[in-house]
ROTOR-579351 format. One line per 5 residues: number of its first residue (from 1); their letters; for each residue x negated, y negated, z of N, C-alpha, C. Coordinates in steps of 0.1 Angstrom, whole numbers, plus 2048, in hexadecimal, padded with zeros to 3 digits. Each point is the difference from the previous one (the first is absolute). Layout:
<nodes>
NUM) A) X/Y/Z/X/Y/Z/X/Y/Z ~ ...
</nodes>
This chain:
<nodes>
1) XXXXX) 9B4/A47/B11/808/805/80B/804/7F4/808 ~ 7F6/7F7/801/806/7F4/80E/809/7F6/7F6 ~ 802/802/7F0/80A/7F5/7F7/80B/807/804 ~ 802/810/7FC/80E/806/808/802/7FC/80C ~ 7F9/7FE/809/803/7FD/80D/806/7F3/800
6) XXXXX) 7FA/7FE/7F7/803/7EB/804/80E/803/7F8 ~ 802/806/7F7/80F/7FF/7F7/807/807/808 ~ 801/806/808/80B/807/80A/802/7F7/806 ~ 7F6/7FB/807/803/7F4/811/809/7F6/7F9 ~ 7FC/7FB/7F1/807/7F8/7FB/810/802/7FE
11) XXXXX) 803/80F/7FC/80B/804/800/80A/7FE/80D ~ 7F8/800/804/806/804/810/806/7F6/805 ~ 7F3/7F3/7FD/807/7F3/806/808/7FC/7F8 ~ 801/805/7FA/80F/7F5/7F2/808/809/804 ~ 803/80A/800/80C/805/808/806/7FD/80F
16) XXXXX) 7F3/7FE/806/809/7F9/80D/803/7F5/800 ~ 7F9/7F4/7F6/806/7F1/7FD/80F/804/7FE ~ 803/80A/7F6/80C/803/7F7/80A/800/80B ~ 7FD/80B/80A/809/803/806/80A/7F4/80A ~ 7F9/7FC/808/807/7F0/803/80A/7FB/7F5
21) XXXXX) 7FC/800/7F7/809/7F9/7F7/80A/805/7FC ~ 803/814/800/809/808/7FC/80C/7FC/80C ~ 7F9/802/80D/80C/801/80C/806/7F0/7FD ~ 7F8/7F8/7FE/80A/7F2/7FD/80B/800/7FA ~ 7FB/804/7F3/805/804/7F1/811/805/808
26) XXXXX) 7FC/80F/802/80C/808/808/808/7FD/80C ~ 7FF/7F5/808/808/7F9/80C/80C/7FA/7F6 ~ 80A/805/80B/80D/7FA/7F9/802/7F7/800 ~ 808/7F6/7F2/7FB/7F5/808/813/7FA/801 ~ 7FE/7F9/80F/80B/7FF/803/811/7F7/7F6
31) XXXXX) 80B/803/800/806/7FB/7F9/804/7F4/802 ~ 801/7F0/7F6/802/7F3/803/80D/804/808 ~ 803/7F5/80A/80D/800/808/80A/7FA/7FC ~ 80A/806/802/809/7FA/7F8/807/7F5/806 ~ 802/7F3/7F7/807/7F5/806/80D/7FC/808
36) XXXXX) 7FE/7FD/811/80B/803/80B/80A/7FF/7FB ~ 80B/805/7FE/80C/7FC/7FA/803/7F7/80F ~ 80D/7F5/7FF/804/7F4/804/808/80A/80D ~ 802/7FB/80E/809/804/806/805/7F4/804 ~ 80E/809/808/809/7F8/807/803/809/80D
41) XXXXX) 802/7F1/806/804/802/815/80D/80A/7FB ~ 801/80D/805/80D/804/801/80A/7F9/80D ~ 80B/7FC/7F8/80A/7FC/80C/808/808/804 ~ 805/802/80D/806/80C/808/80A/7F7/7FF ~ 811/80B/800/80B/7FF/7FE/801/7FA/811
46) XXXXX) 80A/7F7/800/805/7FA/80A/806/807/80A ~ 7FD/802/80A/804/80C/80B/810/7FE/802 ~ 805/80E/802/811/7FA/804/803/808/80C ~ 80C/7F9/804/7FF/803/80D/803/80E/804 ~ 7F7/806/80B/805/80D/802/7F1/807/7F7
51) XXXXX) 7FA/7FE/7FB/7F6/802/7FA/7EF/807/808 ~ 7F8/805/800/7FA/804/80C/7F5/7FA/7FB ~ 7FA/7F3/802/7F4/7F7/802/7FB/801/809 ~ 806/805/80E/7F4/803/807/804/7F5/80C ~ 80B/7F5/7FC/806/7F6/806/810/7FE/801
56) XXXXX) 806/7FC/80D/80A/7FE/7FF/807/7F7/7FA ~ 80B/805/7F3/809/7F6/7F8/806/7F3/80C ~ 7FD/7F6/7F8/804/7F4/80B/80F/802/7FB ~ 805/7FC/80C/810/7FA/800/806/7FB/7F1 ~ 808/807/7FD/804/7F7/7F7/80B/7F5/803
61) XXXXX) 7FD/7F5/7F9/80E/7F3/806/80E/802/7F8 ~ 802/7FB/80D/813/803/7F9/801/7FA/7F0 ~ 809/807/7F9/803/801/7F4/80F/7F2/804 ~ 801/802/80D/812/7F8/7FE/7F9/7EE/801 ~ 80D/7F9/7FE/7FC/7F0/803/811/7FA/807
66) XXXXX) 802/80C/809/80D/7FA/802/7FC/7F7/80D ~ 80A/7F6/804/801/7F7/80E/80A/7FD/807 ~ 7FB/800/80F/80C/800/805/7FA/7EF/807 ~ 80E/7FD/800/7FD/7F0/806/80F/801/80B ~ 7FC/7F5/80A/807/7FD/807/800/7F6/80C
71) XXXXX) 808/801/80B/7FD/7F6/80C/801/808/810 ~ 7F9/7FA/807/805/801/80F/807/7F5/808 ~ 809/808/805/807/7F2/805/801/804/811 ~ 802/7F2/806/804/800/80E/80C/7F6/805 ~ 80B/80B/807/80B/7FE/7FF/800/7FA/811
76) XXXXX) 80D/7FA/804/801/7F7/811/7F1/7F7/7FE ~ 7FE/7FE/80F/7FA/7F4/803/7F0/805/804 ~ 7FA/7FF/7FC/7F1/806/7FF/7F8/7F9/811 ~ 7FC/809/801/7FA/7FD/80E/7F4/7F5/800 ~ 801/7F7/80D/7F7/7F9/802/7F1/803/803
81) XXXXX) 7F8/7FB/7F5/7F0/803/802/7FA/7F5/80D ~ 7FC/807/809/7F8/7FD/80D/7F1/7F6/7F9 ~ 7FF/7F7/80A/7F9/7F7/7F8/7F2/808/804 ~ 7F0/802/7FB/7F5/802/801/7F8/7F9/809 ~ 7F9/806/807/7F7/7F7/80D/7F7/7FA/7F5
86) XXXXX) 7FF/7F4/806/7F7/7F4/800/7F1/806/7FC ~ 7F8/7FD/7F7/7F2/804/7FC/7FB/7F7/7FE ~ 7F2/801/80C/7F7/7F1/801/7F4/804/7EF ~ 801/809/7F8/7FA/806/7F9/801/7F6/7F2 ~ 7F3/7FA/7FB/80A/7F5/7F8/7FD/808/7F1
91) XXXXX) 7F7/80A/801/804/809/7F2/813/804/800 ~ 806/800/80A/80C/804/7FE/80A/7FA/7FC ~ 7FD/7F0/804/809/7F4/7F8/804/803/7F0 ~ 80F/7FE/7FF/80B/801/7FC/806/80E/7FC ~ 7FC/80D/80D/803/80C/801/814/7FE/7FD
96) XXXXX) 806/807/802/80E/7FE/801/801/7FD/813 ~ 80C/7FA/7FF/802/7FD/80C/80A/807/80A ~ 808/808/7FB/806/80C/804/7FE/80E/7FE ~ 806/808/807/800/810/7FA/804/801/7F2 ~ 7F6/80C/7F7/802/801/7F2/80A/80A/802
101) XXXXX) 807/80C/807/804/809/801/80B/803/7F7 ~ 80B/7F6/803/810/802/7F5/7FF/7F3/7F9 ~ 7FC/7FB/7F3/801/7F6/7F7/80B/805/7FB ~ 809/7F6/803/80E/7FA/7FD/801/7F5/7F2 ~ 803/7FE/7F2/802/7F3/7FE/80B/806/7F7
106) XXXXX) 80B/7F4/7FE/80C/802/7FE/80B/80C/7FC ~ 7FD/80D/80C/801/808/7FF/7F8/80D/7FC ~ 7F5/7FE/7FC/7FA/806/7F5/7F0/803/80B ~ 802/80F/800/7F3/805/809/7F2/800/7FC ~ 7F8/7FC/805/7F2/7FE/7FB/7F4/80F/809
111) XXXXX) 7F9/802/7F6/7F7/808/809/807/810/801 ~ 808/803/7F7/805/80F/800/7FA/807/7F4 ~ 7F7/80A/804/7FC/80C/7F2/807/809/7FB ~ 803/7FC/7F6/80C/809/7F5/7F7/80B/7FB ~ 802/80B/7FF/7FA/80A/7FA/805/811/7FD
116) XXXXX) 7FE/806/7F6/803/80B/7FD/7FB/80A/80A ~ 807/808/804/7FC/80B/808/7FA/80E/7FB ~ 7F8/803/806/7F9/80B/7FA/7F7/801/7F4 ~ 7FE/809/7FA/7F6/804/7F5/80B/7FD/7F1 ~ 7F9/7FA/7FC/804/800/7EE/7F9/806/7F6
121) XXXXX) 801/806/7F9/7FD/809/7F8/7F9/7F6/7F5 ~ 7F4/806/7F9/7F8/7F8/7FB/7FE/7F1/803 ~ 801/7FD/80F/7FC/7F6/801/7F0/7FF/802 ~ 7F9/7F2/7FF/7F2/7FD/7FE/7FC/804/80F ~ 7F1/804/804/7FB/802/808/7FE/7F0/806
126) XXXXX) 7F8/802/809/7FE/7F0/80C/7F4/7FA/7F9 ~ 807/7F4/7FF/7F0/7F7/7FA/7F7/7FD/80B ~ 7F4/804/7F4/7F5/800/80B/7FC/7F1/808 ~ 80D/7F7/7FA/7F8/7F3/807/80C/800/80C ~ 7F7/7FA/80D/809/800/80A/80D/7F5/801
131) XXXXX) 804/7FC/80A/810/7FD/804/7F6/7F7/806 ~ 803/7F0/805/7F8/7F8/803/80B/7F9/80A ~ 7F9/7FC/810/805/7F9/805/7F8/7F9/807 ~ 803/7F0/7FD/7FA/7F8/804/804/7F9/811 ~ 7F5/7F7/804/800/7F5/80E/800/7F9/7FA
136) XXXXX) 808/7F4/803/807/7F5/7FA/806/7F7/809 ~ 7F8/7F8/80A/807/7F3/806/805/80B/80E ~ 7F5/80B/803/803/807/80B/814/809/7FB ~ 7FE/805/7F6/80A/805/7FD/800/80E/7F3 ~ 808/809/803/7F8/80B/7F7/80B/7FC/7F3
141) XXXXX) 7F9/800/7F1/806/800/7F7/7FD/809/7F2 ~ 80B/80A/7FF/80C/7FF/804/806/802/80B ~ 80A/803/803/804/805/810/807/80E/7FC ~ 805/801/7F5/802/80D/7FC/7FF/806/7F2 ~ 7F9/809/7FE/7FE/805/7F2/7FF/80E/7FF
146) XXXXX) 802/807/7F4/7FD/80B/7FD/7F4/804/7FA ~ 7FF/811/807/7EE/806/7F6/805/80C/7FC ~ 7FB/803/7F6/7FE/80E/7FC/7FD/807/805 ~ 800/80C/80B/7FB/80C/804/7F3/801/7FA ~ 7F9/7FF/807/7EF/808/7FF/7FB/7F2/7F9
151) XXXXX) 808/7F1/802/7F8/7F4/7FC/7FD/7FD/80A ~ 7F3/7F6/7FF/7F2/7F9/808/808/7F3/807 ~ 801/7F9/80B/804/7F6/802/7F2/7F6/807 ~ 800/7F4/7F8/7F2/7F8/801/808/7F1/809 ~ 7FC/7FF/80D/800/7F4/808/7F7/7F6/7FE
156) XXXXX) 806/7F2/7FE/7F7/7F4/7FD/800/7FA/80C ~ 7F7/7F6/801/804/7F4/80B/7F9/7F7/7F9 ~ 80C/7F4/7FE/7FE/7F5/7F9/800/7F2/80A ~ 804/803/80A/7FE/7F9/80F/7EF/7FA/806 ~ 7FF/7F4/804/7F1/7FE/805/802/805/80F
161) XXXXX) 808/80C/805/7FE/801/80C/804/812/800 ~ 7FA/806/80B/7FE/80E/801/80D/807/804 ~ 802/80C/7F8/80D/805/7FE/7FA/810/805 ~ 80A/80A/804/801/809/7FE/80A/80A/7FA ~ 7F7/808/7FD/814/80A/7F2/7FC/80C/80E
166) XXXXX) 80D/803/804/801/80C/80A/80D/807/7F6 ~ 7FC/80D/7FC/80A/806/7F7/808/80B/809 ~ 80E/800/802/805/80C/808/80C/802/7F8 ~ 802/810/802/80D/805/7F7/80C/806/810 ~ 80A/7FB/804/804/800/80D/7FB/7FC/80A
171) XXXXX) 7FA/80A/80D/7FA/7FC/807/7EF/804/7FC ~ 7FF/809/7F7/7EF/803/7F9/7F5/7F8/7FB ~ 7F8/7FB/808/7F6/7FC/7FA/7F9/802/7F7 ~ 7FF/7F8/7F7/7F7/805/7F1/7F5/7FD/7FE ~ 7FD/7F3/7FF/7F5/7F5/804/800/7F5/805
176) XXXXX) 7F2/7FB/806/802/7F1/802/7F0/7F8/7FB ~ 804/7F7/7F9/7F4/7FC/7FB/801/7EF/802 ~ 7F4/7FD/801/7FF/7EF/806/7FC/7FB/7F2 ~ 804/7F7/7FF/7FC/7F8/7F1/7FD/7F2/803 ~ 7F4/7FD/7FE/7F9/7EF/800/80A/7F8/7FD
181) XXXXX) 7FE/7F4/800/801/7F4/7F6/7FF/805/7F3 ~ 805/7FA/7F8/803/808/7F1/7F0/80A/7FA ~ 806/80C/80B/7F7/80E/802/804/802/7F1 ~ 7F6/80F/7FD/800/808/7F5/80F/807/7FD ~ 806/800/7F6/80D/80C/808/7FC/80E/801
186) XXXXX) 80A/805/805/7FF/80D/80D/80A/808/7F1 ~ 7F9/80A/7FF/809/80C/7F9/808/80B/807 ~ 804/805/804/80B/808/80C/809/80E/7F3 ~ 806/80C/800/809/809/7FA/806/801/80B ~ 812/7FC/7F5/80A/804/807/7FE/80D/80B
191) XXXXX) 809/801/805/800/80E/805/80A/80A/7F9 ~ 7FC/80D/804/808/809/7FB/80C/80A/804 ~ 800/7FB/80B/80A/806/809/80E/7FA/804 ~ 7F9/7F5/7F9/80C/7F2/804/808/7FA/7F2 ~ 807/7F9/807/802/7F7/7F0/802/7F0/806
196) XXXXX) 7FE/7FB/80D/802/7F5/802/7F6/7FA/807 ~ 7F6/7F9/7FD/7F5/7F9/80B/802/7F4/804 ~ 800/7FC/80D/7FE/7F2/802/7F3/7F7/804 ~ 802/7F9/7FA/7F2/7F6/807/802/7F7/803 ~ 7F4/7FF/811/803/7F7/80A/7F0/7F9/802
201) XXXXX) 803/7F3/803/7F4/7FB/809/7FF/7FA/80A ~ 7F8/806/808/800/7FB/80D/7FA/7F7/800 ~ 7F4/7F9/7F8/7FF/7EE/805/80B/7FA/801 ~ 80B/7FC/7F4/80A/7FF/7FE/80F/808/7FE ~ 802/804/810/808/806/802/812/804/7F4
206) XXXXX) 7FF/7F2/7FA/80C/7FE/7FE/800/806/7EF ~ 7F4/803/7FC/7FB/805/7F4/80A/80E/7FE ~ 805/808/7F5/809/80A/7F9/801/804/7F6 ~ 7FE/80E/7FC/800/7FD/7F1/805/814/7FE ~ 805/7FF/7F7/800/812/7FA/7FF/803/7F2
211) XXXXX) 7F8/806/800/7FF/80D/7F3/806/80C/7FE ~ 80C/7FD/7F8/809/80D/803/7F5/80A/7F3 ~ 802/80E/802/7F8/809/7F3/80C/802/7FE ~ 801/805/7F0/809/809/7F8/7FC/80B/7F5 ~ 805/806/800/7FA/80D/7F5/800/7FC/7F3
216) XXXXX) 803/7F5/7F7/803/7FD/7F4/801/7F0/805 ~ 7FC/7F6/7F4/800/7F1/7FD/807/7FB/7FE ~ 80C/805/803/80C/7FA/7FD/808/7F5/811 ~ 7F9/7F8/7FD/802/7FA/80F/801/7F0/7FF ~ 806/7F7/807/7FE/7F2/800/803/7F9/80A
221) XXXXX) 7FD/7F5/805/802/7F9/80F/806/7F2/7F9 ~ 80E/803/808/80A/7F1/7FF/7F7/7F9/803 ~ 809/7EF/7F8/7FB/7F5/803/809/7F8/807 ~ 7FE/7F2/800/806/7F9/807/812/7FF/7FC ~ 7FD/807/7F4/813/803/7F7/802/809/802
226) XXXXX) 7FA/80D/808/803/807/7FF/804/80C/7F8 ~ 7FD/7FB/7F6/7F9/809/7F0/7F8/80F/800 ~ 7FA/803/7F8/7FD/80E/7FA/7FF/804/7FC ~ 7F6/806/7F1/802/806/7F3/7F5/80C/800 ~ 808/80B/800/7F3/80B/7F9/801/805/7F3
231) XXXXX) 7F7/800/7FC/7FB/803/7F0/7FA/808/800 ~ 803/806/7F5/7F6/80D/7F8/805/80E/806 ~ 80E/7FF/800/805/80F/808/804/806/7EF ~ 801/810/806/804/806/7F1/80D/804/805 ~ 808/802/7F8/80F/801/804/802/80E/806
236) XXXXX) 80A/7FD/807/804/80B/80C/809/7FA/80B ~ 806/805/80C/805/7FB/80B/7F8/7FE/80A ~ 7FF/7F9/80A/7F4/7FE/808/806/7FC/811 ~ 7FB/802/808/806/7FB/812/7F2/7F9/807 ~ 80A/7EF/7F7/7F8/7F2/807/7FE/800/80F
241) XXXXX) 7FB/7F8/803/7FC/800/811/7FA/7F2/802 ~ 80D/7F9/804/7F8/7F1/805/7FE/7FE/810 ~ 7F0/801/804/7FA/7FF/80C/7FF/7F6/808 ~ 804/7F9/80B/7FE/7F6/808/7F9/800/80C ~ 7F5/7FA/807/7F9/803/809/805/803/80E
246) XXXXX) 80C/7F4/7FD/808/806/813/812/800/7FA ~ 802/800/7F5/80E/803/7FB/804/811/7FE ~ 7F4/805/7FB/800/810/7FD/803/803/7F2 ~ 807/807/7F9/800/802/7F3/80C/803/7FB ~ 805/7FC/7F6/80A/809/7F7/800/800/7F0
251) XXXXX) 80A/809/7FB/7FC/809/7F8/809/803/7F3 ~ 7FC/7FA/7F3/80C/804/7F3/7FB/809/7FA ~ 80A/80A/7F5/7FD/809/7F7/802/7F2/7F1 ~ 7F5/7FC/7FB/7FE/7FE/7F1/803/807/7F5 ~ 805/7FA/7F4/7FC/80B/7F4/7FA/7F9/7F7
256) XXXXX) 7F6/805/7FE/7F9/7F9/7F6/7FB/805/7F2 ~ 801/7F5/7F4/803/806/7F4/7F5/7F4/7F6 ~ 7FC/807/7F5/7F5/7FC/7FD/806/7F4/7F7 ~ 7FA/7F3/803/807/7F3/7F8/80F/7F7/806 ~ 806/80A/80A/80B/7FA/806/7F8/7FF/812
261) XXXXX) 7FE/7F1/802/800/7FE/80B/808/802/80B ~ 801/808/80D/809/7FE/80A/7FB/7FB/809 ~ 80C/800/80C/800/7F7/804/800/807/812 ~ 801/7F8/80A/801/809/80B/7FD/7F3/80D ~ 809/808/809/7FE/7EE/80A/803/807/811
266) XXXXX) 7FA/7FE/809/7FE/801/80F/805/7F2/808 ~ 808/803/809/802/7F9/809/7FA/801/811 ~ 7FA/7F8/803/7FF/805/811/808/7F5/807 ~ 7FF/801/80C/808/7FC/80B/7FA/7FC/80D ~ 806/7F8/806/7F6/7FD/811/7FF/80D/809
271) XXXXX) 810/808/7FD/801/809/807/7F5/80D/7FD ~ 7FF/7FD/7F4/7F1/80D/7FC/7F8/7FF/805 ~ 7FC/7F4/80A/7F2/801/807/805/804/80F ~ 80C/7FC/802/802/804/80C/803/811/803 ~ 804/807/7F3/7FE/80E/803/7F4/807/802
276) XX) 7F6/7F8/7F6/7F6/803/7FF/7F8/803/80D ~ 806/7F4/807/7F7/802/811/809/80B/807
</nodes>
């Protein structure tokens, strides 16, 4: 009786060794993975314009390369520049010694902004880098230039003596800012209600300068010849506008054609300032 007993118990335990080993046996066993196939960065098609990214299409630049070139001239006898008060300031040594106002030289007007009027159609937006005018021997340079609408204008002073930029569009104050000895430059935005700013400084009263805006980059400031060239217009007809600070302005219809340069030319007069007043 107790050998049966012992041959059951034995049975018993070899069956439950067994079993451990059946559920092994029966676990699935997982399948080898298969080797990553190789990828590639997908490249997205190049956005076009008008496209909904989420961003607005920048400007696109004119397609034309036409130019108009030309001259300003000054016709009779060009009025006498008043001589500048005396400055004990020796940062200001070898400023000019008369009024910059009507640069005269052999006929040929200096200091007039030639520029296209109005909006041009796919023309470039305003570069982000500003319009720069420097202090210079207690003098603003340039004395006259153009900016793009909605561009930055950055004041230097290259002078060892203290300057102020006072910005006014008429009689409107815009700002006034005091600048060291060759201070940090001062960053300033045109305005937007205007298109002409002038800048004055009251250390040095005799200081002048303007920033004409324009809606489009098509713009340039005679030189001492009286010269001119704007580039990168796309063809069309267009109504020039050459600006003078106390002369006032006048005004050609261009046609402009892609590869054929034109041409276009302004005259002022003594009497233009005198209507002016």
């Amino acid at each position: 009786m107790k050998l049966r007993l012992f041959g059951l118990s034995m049975v018993g335990v070899a069956g439950l060794l067994a079993l451990p080993a059946c559920k092994k046996e029966d676990a699935p066993t997982p399948p080898a993975a298969a080797p990553a196939a190789p990828t590639q960065q997908a490249v997205p098609p190049a956005p076009t314009a008008g496209a909904g990214t989420g961003e607005a299409a920048a400007p696109a630049a004119p397609a034309g390369n036409g130019v108009v070139k030309g001259t300003v001239s000054f016709t009779g006898t060009p009025p006498v520049m008043a001589d500048l008060a005396p400055s004990v300031d020796p940062a200001c040594d070898g400023r000019p010694e008369k009024e910059q106002t009507v640069l005269v030289k052999d006929g040929k007007l200096q200091n007039v902004l030639v520029r296209v009027k109005g909006p041009v159609a796919g023309a470039p937006a305003a570069p982000s880098t500003p319009v720069e005018v420097d202090q210079s021997k207690c003098t603003y340079v340039p004395r006259v230039q153009g900016a793009v609408a909605g561009q930055q204008v950055v004041f230097k002073n290259s002078d060892g003596t203290l300057h102020n930029v006072r910005g006014v569009v008429g009689t409107k104050p815009l700002f006034n800012v005091a600048q060291p000895p060759m201070g940090a430059p001062v960053q300033k935005p045109m305005p937007t209600d205007s298109e002409v700013m002038r800048l004055k400084c009251d250390v040095h009263p005799w200081m002048t300068a303007y920033v004409v805006s324009n809606p489009n980059p098509y713009f340039a400031t005679t030189g001492a010849d009286g010269a001119f060239t704007l580039t990168g217009l796309p063809a069309g007809t267009y109504t020039l506008e050459a600006w003078h600070e106390t002369l006032g302005t006048k005004t050609a219809e261009v046609t402009v054609k892609d590869g054929a340069p034109a041409e276009a030319t302004f005259s002022f007069a003594a009497t233009d300032a005198q209507a002016k007043q």
